[in-house]
ZAKOL-728756 format. One record per atom (N, C-alpha, C): x, y, z. Coordinates in steps of 0.02 Angstrom, whole numbers, plus 50000, padded with zeros to 5 digits. Layout:
// ZAKOL-728756
XYZ;...
***
This chain:
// ZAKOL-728756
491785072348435;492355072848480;492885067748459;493585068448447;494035066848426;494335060548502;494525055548495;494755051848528;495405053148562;495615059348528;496255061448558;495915065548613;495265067748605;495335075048654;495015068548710;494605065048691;494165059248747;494775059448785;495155054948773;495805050848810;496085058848840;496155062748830;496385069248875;495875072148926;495375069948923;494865071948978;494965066949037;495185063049027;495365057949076;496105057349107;496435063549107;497045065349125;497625058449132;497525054049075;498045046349079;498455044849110;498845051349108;499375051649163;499285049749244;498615051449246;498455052049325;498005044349297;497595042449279;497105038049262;497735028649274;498275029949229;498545025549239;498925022549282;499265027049320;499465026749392;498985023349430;498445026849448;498045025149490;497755018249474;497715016249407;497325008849383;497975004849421;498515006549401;499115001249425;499275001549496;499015004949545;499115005549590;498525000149616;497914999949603;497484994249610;497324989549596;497904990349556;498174981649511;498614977249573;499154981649588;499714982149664;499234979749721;498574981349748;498074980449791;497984971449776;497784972449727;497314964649701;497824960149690;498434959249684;498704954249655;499214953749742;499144957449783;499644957349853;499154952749894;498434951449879;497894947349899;498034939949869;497914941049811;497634935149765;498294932549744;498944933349722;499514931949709;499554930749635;498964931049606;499024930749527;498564934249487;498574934249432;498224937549385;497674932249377;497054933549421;496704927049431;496074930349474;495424929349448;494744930249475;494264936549414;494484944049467;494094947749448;494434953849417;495344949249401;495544956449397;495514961649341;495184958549297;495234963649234;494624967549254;494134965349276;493504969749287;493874975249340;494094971849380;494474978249436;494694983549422;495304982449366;495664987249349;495314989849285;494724986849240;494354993949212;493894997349257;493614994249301;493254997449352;493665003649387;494195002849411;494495008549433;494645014649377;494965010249324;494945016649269;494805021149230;493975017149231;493485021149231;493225026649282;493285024049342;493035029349368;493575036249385;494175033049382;494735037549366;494465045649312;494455041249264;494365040949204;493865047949217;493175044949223;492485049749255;493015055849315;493035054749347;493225057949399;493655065549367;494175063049317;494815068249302;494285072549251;493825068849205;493305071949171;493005078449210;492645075949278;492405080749316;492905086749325;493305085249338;493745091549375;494035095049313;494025093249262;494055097049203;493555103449191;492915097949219;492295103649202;492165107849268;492595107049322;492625111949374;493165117849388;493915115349331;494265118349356;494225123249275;493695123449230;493945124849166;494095133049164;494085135149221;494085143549229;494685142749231;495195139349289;495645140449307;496225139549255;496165134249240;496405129949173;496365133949111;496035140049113;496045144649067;496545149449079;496835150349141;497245156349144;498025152349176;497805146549184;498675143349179;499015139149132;499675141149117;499975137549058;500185131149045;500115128649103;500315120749107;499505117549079;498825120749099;498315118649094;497875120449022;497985126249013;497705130648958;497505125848882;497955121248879;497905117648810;497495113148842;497185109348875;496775104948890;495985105148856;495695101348851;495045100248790;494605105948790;494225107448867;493755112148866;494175119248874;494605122148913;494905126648888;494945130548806;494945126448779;495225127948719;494805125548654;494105123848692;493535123448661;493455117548602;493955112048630;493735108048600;493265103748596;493305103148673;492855097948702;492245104448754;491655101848726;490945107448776;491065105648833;490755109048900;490865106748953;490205101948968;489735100648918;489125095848935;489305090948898;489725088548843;490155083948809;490515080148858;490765085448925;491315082548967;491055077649026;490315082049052;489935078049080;489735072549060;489375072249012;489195065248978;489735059248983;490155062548957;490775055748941;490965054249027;491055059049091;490935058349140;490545054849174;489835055749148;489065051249169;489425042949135;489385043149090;489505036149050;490025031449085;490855033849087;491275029949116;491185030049192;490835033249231;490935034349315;490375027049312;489795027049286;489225023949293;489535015449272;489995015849231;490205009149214;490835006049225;491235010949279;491585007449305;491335007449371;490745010449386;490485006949470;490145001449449;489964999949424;489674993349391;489994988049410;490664989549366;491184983649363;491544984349435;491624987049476;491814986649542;490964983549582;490654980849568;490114979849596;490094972149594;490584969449655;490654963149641;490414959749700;490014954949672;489604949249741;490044948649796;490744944849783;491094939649817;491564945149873;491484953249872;491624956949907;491124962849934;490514960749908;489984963249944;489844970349926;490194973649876;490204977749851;490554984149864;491144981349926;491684985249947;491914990049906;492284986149842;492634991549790;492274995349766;491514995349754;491365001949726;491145006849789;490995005249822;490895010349881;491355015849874;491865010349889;492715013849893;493135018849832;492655017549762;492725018949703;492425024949722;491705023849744;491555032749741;491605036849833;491745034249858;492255038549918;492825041849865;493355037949834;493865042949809;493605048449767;492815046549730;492805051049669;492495057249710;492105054449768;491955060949815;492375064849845;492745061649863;493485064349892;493695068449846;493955067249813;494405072849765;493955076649717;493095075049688;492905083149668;492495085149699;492275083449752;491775087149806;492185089349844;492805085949868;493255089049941;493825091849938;494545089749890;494945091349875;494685097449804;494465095549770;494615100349703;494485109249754;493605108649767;493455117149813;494125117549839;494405112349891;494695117649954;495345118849916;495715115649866;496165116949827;496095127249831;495575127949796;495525135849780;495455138549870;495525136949915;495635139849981;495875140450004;496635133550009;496915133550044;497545127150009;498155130550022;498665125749985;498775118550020;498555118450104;498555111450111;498025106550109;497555109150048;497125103050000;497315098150009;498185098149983;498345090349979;498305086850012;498155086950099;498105084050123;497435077150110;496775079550103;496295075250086;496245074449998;496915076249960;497115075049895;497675067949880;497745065949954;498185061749975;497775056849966;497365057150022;496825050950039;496595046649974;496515049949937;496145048449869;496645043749845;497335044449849;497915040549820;498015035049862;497795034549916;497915027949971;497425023249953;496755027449912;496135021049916;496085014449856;496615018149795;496465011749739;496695005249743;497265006549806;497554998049821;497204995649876;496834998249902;496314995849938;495574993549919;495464996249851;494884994049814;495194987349780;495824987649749;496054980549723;496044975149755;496134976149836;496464971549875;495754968249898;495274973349911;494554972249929;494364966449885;494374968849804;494124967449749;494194958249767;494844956149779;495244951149763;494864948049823;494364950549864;494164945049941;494504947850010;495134952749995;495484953050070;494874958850127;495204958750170;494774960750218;495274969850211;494694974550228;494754980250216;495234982450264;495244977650343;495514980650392;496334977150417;496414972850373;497184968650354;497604973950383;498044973650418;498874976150411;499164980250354;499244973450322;499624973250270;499444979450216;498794980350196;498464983850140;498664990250204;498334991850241;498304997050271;499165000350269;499644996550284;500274998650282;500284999750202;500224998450165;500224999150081;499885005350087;499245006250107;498865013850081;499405018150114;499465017250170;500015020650206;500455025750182;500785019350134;501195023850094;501295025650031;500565024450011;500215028849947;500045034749968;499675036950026;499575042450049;500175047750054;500595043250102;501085049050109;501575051950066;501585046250026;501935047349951;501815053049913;500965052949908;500485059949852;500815066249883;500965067149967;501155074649982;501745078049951;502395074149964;502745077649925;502845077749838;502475076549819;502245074649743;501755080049731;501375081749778;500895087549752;501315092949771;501675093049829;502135101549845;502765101249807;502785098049770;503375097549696;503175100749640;502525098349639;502145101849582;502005110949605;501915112749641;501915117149660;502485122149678;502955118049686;503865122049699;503915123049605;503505117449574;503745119049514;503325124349462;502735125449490;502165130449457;501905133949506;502315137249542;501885141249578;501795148049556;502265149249510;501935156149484;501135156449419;501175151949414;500645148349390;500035148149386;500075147349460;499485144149512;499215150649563;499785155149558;499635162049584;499365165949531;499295165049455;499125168249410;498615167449420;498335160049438;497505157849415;497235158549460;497505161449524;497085161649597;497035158649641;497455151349644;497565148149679;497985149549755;498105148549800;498295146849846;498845144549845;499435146449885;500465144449845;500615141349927;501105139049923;501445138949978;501935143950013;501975148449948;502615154649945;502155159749980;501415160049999;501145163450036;501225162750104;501365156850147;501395154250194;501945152450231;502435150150170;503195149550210;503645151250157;504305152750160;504985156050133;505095148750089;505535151050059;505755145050007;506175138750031;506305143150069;506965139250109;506295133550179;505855137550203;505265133850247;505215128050196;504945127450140;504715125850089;505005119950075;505695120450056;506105114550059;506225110050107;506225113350180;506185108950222;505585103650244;505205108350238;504635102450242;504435098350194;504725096950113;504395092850085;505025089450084;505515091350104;506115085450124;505975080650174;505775083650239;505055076850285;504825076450267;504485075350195;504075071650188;504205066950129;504605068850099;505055063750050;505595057350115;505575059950175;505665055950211;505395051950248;504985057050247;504275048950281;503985045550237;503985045550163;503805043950124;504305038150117;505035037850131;505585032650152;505305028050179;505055031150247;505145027150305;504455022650294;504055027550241;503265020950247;503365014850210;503955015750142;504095010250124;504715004650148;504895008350194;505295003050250;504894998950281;504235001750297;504144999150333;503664992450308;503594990850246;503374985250184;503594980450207;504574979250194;504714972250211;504944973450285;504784977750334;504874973250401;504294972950420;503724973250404;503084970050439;502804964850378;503274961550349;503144957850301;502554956850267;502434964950212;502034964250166;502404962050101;503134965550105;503544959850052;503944955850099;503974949550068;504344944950076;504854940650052;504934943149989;505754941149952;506234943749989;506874941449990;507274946250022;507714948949951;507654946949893;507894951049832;507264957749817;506714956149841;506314961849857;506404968249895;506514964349954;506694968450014;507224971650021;507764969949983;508534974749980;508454978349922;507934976949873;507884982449822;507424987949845;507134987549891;506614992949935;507114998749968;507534994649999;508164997450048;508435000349997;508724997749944;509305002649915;508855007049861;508415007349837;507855012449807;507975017249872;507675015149921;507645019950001;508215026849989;508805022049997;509565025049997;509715028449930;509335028249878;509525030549819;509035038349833;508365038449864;507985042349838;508325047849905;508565046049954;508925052650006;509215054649984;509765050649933;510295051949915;510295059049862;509725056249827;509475061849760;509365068749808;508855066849877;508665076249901;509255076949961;509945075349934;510365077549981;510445084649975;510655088149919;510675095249901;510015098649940;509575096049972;508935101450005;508965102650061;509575098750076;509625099850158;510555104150158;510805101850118;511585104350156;511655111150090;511395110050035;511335116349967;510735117649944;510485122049959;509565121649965;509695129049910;510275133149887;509855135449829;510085128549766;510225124349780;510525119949717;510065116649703;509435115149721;508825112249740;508545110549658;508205107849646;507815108549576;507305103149583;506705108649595;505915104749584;505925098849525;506005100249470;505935096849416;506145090049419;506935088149446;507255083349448;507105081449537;506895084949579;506565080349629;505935077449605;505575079349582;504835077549554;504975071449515;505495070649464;505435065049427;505715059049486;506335060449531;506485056749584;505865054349616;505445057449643;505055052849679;504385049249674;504445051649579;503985047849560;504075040249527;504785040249510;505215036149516;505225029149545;505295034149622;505345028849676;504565024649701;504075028749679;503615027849700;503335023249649;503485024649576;503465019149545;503805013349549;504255012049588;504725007649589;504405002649647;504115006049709;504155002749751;503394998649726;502735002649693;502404998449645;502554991549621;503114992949591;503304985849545;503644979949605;503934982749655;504194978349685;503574972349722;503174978549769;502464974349787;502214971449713;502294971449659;501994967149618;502374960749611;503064961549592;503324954849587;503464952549638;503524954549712;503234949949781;502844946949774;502154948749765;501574945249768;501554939849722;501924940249638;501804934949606;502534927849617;502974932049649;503444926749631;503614925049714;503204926349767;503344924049843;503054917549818;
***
C-alpha cells in the first residue's frame, strides 16, 4: 500500500481540522505548548485518523456511485477493505493509548472513543436515513476541544470549554447543509437522503442562514463570557462576526444569487479563524 493511498484513508482534510481543534482545547487550559501536548494531538489524530478509515470501509458502496467520492482508495481498488481495517485497528488502538493519560484520569480517551462511536456507529447509519444525521454529526465536532482541554488537567464541566464546544457544534451544521446544497444531486444518486426531499430551495436557504447565524452568535459569545480575553482578540471575533453576515447577505434579500461553493469556503473560513484567535488568546493573555 502506497503512502499516498494510507494518508487518503484518513480523510486529512477532516483529520487535521479536528487535531487543531484539540490543540485550541489544550492550550485555552494550559496557556502553552507545555505538558502532554504532543501526545494529545497525535492521540487525537490518530484516532481521527482510525475513525475516517472506518467510514471508508462502511461507506465504500456509496462512495462507489458518487463523484466527489468515487476516486477514494477502496472504491477504486486500491486500497482492500481488510487493508483499511487493519490500518484502522493499528492507528485507533494507538492513539487511545496516547490519550490515556494518568494526570486526567483517562478523560481524553474515553472522549476519543465517544466521538469515534458517535460518528461510525451513530452518525455514518442514520446518514443513509435521514438528512438530519448532522445533527449527532455535530456532536462529534464539539468533542476534540474538549479532549484537549481535558488532556491539559481542565475540568470537563468548565464554562469556558463548554461555551467553546458550543460553538464547534453549531458551527459543523451549516458546514454539513453546504455540503449538501453543494452535492445534492450526488447524494441522491447514491441513495442518500437530500434536504431537497424535505424542503424547497428557497426553505433550504433559510434555514442554514440560522444557522450560519447562530453559529455568529456562539462565537460572540467567547469574548463576553470571557473565554477570550485580549481585546485585539475580541474585536477581531466581532469584525470576522460582521464579515461572515456580511458574505450570506445575498440568502436573505437575493436567494437565487446564492452560491453553496463560496458560502462553504466563507464559513469555513470563519470557523477557522475563530480557531486561531482562541489560540493566540490563550498564548499571548
Amino acid at each position: 500500500m502506497h503512502l499516498r493511498q494510507l494518508l487518503l484513508l484518513g480523510k486529512p482534510r477532516i483529520s487535521l481540522p479536528v487535531t487543531l481543534s484539540a490543540l485550541t482545547g489544550f492550550l485555552l487550559y494550559s496557556g502553552a505548548f507545555a505538558g502532554a501536548w504532543i501526545q494529545t494531538v497525535l492521540g487525537v489524530f490518530l484516532m481521527s485518523f482510525a475513525s475516517s478509515a472506518i467510514n471508508q470501509v462502511q461507506e465504500a458502496g456509496i462512495d462507489r456511485r458518487m463523484d466527489r467520492t468515487r476516486h477514494r482508495p477502496i472504491p477504486t481498488g486500491r486500497v482492500k477493505p481488510y487493508q483499511a481495517v487493519l490500518v484502522a485497528q493499528f492507528t485507533g488502538l494507538a492513539g487511545f493509548l496516547m490519550l490515556v493519560q494518568p494526570q486526567s484520569s483517562g478523560l481524553p480517551a474515553i472522549l476519543g472513543v465517544a466521538a469515534l462511536t458517535c460518528y461510525n456507529l451513530i452518525y455514518t447509519p442514520l446518514k443513509k436515513v435521514t438528512a438530519f444525521a448532522v445533527l449527532p454529526g455535530a456532536l462529534v465536532g464539539a468533542l476534540p476541544p474538549l479532549i484537549g482541554w481535558t488532556a491539559a488537567g481542565g475540568s470537563l464541566w468548565h464554562m469556558h470549554i463548554l461555551l467553546v464546544g458550543f460553538f464547534f457544534f453549531v458551527g459543523q451544521i451549516p458546514h454539513f447543509w453546504l455540503i449538501q446544497l453543494r452535492h445534492g444531486p450526488d447524494y441522491a444518486r447514491a441513495g442518500l437522503p437530500v434536504l431537497d426531499e424535505l424542503f424547497s430551495r428557497r426553505q433550504i436557504q433559510v434555514l442554514t442562514l440560522g444557522w450560519v447565524a447562530a453559529t455568529a452568535m456562539a462565537a460572540i459569545l467567547l469574548p463576553l463570557f470571557g473565554v477570550i480575553r485580549l481585546p485585539l482578540a475580541a474585536a477581531t471575533v466581532y469584525l470576522a462576526t460582521l464579515w461572515l453576515l456580511w458574505s450570506f447577505r445575498h440568502w436573505l434579500v437575493r436567494p437565487r444569487n446564492t452560491d453553496p461553493e463560496r458560502a462553504f469556503r466563507a464559513i469555513n473560513f470563519y470557523y477557522l479563524s475563530i480557531m486561531l484567535v482562541l489560540v493566540a488568546d490563550a498564548l499571548f493573555f
